[in-house]
C-alpha positions in Angstrom: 8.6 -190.9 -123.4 11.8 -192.3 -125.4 12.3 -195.8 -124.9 15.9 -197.0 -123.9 18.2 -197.9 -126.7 21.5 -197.6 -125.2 23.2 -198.4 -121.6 26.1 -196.6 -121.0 28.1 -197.4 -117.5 31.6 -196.1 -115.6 33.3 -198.3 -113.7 34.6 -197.8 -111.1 32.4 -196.4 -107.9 29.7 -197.6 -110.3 29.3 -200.4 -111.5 32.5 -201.8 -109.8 31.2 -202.0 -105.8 34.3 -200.9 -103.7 36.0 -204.7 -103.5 36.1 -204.0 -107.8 33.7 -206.4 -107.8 29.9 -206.8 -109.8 27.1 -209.5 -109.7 28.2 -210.7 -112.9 25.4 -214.1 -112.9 22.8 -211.0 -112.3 24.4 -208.9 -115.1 24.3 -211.2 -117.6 21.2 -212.5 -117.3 20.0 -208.9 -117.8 22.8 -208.3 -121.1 21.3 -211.3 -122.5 18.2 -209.5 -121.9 19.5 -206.4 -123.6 20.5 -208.0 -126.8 17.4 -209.6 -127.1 15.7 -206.0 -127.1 18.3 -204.9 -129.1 19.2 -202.6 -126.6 23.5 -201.8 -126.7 26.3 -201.8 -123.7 28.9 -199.3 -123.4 31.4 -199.1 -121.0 32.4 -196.0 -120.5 35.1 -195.4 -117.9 38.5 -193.3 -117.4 40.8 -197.0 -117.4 42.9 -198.8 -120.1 41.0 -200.9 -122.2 43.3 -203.8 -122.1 42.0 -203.6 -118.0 38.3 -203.2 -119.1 37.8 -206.0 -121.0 38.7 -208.5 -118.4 36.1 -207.5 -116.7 33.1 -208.8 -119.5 35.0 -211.9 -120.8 32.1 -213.5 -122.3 30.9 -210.5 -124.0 34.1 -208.5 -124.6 33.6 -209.2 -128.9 29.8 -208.2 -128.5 29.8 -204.2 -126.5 31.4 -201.4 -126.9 33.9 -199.9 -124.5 34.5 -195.4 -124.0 38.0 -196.1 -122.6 40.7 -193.6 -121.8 38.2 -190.8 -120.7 36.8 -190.8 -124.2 40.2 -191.1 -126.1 39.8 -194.4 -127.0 36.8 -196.4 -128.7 36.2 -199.8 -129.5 33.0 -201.3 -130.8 33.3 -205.4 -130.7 36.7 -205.5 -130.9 37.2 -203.2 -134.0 38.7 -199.5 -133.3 36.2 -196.6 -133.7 38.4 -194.1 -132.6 41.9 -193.4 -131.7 42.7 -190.5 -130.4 46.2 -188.6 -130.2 48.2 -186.0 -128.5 51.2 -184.1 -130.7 54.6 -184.8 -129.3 54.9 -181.2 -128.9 52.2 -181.0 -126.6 53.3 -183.9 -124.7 56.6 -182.3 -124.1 55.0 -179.3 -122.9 52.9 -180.9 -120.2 55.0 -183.1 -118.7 57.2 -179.9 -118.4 54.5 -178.0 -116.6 53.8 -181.2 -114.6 57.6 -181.1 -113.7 57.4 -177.7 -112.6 54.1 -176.6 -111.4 55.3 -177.2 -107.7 52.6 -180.3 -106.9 53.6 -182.1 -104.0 54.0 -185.8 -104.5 53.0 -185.4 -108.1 53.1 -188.5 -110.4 51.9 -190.0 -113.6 51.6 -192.7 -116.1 51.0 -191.7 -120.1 48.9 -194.0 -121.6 48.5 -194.9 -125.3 46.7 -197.2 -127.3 49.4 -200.0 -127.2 50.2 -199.8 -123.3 50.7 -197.0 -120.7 53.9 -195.6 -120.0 55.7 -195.1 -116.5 59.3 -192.5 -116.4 61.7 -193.5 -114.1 61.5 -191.9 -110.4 57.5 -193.1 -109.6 57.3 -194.8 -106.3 56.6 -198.7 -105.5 53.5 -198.0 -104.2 52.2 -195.7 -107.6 53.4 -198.3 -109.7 51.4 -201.3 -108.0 48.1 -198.8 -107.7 48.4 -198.0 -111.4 49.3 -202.2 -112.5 45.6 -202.4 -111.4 44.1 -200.1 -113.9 46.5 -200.6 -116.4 47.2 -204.2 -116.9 49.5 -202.8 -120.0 52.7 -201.1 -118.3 55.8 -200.3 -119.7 58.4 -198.0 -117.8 60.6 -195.9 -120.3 63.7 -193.8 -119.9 62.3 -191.2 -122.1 59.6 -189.9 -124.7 61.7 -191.3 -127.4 61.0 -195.0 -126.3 57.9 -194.6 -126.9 56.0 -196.1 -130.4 52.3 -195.2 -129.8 49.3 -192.9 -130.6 49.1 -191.3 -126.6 46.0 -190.0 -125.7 45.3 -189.4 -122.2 47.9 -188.5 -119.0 46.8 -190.2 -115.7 48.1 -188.5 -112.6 47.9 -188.7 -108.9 48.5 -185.9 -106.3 47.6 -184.9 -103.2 43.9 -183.6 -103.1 44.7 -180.3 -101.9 46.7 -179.3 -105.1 44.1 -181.0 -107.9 42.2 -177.6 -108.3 45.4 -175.7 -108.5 47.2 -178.4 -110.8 43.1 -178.6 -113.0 43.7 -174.8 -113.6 47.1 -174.7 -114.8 46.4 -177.3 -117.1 43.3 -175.7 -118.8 45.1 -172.5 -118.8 48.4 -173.1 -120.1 47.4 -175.8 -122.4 44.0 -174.6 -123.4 43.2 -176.1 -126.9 45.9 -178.8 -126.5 44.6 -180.7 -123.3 42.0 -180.4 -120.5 42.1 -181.5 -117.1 39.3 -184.1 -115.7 39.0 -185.7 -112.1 37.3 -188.7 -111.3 38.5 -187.6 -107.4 40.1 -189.1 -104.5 43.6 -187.3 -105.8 43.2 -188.9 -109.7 43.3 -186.5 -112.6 43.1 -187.3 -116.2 44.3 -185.1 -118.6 42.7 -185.8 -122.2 42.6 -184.3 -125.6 39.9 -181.4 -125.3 36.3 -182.5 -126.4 37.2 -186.4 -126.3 35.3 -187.2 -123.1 33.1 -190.0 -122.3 30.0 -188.0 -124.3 32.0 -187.4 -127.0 32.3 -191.2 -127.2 29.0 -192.1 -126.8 27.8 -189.7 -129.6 29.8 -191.6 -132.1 28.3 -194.5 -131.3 25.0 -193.4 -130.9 25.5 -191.7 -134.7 26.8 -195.7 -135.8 23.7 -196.5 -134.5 21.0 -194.0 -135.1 20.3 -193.8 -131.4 19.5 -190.0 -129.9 20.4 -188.6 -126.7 17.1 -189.4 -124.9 17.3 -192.8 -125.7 20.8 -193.3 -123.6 20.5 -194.8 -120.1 23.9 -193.3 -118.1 25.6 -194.1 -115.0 28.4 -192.2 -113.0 29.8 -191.2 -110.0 32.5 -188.4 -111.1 33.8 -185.3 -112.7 35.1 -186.8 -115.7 31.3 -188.4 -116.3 29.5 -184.9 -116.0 29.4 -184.4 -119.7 27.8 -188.0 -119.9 25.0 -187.8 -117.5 24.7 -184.2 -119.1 23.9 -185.2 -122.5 22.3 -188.9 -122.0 18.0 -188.5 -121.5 17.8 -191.1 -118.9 21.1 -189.8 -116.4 21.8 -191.4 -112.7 24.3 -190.3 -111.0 25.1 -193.1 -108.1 24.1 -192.8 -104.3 28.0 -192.3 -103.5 29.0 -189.6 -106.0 29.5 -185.9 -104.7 26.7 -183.0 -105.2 28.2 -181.6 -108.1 27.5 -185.2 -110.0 24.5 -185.7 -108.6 23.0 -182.2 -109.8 24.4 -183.1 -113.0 22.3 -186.4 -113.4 18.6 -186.2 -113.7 18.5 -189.3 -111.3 19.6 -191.1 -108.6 20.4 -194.4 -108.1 21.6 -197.0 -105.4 25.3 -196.9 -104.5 28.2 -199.0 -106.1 28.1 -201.5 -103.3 24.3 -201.7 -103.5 23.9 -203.2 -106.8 22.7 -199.5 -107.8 23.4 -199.7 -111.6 21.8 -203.3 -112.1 18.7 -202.6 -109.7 18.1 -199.3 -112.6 18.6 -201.6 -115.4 16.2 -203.9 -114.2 13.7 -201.0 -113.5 14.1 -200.1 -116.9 13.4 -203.9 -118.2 10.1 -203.9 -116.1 8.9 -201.1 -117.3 8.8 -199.5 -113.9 9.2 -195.6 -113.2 10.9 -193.5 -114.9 10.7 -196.0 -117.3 7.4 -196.3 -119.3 5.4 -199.9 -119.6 6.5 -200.1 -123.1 9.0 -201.8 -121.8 7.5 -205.0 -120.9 7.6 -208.0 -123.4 
């Protein structure tokens, strides 16, 4: 069996217990552990890096994060990749986003630089989306905007995400594809620049292969990640269509599921083989 090179984790509703909140003495202890085996950390989640990294203070220069969904990557504080939407296609979306007819429909465009907020968004939006983007700028208009913009982040009632997924992939197929990480919160990112995608460009930096990758998640925008990664878990809390995309289970965000795994994995214990044990 293929011994663990890489950790990849989402955030939140994994690693993050429900209060945003994770054992950090307990995680570093293990990281510092990890390094020592020369085994790498990615974070790999759906938020703004700039909110990311205040999460891993004392390591932020040493791991890697998968932010954006996949469209951005940076490995110890040095861009891997950046990824960009056409202003073309950026008009058009927002324009089916305008008129698709989705109840209560609003968004944030995020770039590499900050996210973006157009006037008309309500109070309560804007404070939920200050917490994942701790860059936000509101804007009058796609011409105050100097950035690379890779991803959309909406919110809408849960009864219109399928509809609003669907219109998306087939009215803007080849320019943007439509990912939910649920509870009304869809992502819409450049096709193929997903959370795998981001791992495989680090794991081809690093000569590390897909059964050597240790994933965690919880959602749809994580599928292609468990998918591809040898050792997979989806957590305890994640919905059936997660969990039958994961090849494991493991404890839920608010039981500590990610770091009990990891430290399965540093004791050698099953589905781990002993040749972890130094």
């Amino acid at each position: 069996m293929s011994q663990v090179k890489l950790v990849a984790v989402d955030m939140d509703g994994t690693f993050l217990d429900d209060a945003k909140k994770y054992n950090k003495p307990r995680f570093l202890q293990q990281y510092a552990e990890l390094k020592r085996r020369g085994i790498r950390f990615v974070v790999a989640s759906g938020n703004q890096y700039h909110q990311l990294i205040s999460f891993f203070p004392e390591i932020v220069n040493d791991i890697a994060f998968v932010a954006e969904n996949g469209g951005y990557i940076v490995n110890q504080g040095e861009d891997v990749l950046v990824g960009e939407f056409s202003r073309d296609d950026i008009a058009a979306v927002i324009d089916t986003l305008r008129k698709g007819g989705y109840p209560d429909l609003q968004f944030v465009i995020n770039g590499k630089k900050s996210a973006y907020i157009l006037p008309g968004a309500s109070e309560a939006f804007l404070q939920k989306m200050q917490h994942y983007c701790h860059r936000l700028q509101p804007i009058n208009s796609l011409d105050d905007i100097d950035d690379k913009i890779f991803k959309f982040a909406l919110n809408l009632s849960d009864d219109y995400v399928p509809q609003l997924m669907n219109d998306i992939n087939r009215l803007h197929a080849g320019a943007a594809a439509a990912t939910s990480s649920g509870h009304g919160s869809v992502d819409l990112i450049i096709p193929g620049l997903h959370k795998a995608n981001g791992l495989a460009l680090l794991q081809q930096r690093w000569g590390i292969n897909n059964d050597e990758v240790l994933a965690f998640g919880d959602g749809g925008n994580d599928l292609e990640m468990l998918q591809q990664s040898g050792f997979s878990f989806a957590m305890a809390n994640a919905p059936q269509a997660v969990k039958q995309a994961a090849r494991y289970q493991a404890g839920s965000n608010n039981q500590q599921g990610v770091l009990e795994v990891i430290q399965q994995m540093l004791d050698g214990e099953p589905p781990f083989t002993a040749v972890y044990r130094q």
